[in-house]
KEKEZA-907786 format. One line per 4 residues: number of its first residue (from 1); their letters; for each residue y, z, x of C-alpha. Coordinates in steps of 0.25 Angstrom, whole numbers, plus 5000, padded with zeros to 4 digits. Example, Ala and Ser with C-alpha at 12.3 -4.5 7.8 and 13.67 -1.06 7.14 Angstrom:
<tordos>
1) as) 4982/5031/5049; 4996/5029/5055;
</tordos>
This chain:
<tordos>
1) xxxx) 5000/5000/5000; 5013/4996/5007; 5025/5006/5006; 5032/4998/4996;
5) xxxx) 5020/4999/4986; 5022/5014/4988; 5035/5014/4983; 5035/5015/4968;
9) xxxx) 5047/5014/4958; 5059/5025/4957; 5057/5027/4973; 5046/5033/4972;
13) xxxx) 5037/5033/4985; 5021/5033/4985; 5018/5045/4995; 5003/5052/4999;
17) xxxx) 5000/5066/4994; 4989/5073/5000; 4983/5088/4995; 4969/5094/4996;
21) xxxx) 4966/5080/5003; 4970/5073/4992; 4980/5062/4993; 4987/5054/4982;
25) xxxx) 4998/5044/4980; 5010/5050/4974; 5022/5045/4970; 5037/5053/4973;
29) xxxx) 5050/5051/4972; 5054/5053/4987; 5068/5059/4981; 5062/5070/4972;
33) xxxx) 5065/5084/4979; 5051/5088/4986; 5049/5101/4974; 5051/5090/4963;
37) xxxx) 5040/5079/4970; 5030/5091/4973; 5032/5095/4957; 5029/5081/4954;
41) xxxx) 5015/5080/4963; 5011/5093/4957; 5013/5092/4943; 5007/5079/4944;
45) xxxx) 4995/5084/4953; 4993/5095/4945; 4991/5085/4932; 4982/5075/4939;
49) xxxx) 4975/5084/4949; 4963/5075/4951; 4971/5063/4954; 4980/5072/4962;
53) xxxx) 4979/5087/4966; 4981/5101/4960; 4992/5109/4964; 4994/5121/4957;
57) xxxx) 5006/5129/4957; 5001/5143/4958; 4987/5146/4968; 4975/5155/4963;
61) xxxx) 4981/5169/4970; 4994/5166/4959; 5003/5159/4971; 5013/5150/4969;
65) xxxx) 5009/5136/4977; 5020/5125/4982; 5016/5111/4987; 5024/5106/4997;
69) xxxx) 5024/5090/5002; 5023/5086/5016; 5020/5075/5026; 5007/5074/5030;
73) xxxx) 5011/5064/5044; 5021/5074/5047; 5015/5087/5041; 5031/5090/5037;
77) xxxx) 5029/5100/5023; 5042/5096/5015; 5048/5108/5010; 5056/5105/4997;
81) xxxx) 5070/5108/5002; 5076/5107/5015; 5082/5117/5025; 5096/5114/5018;
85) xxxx) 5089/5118/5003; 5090/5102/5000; 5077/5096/4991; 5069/5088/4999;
89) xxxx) 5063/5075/4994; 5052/5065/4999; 5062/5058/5006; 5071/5068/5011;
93) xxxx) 5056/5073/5018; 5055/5058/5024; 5043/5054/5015; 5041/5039/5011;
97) xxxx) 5031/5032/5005; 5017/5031/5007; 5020/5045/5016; 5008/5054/5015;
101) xxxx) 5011/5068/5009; 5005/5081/5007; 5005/5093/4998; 5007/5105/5005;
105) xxxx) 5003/5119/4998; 5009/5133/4999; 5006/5145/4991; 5017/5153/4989;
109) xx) 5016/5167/4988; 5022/5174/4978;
</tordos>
């Protein structure tokens, strides 16, 4: 698939995620702060969970669980704002299409 072909209508990009092994096609808007795209693949992994993962929002000990996205050639785990406070997007964290991602997952404590 050439890099136009992964580049769909309303700017959207075409990029790689990968969890538990996993890996799916999904589509993003690269402008969409970093909170708003991971809400986006969660709820839609959480409806279609065999076509893409499960990721709960709460573990089995009652902890709160955040996904994070990162790079997988760089091992860079994008945080949702930068040092500054400022939303980071897909592109703001340099990804383009066809870029292979991963979800990262922290329990938080609380």
């Amino acid at each position: 698939m050439s890099k136009e072909d992964e580049r769909i209508e309303d700017d959207r990009i075409k990029v790689y995620i990968t969890y538990q092994e996993k890996t799916v096609l999904f589509s993003a808007n690269p402008k969409n702060s970093l909170r708003v795209t991971m809400d986006n693949v969660q709820k839609l992994a959480n409806t279609y969970p065999d076509k893409y993962w499960l990721l709960p929002e709460i573990d089995n000990n009652g902890q709160r669980i955040t996904y994070f996205l990162g790079k997988i050639d760089s091992k860079a785990i994008f945080q949702y704002s930068d040092s500054d406070g400022c939303q980071q997007s897909l592109e703001k964290c340099g990804v383009k299409v066809g870029d292979k991602l991963n979800i990262i997952r922290k329990v938080v404590a609380g």
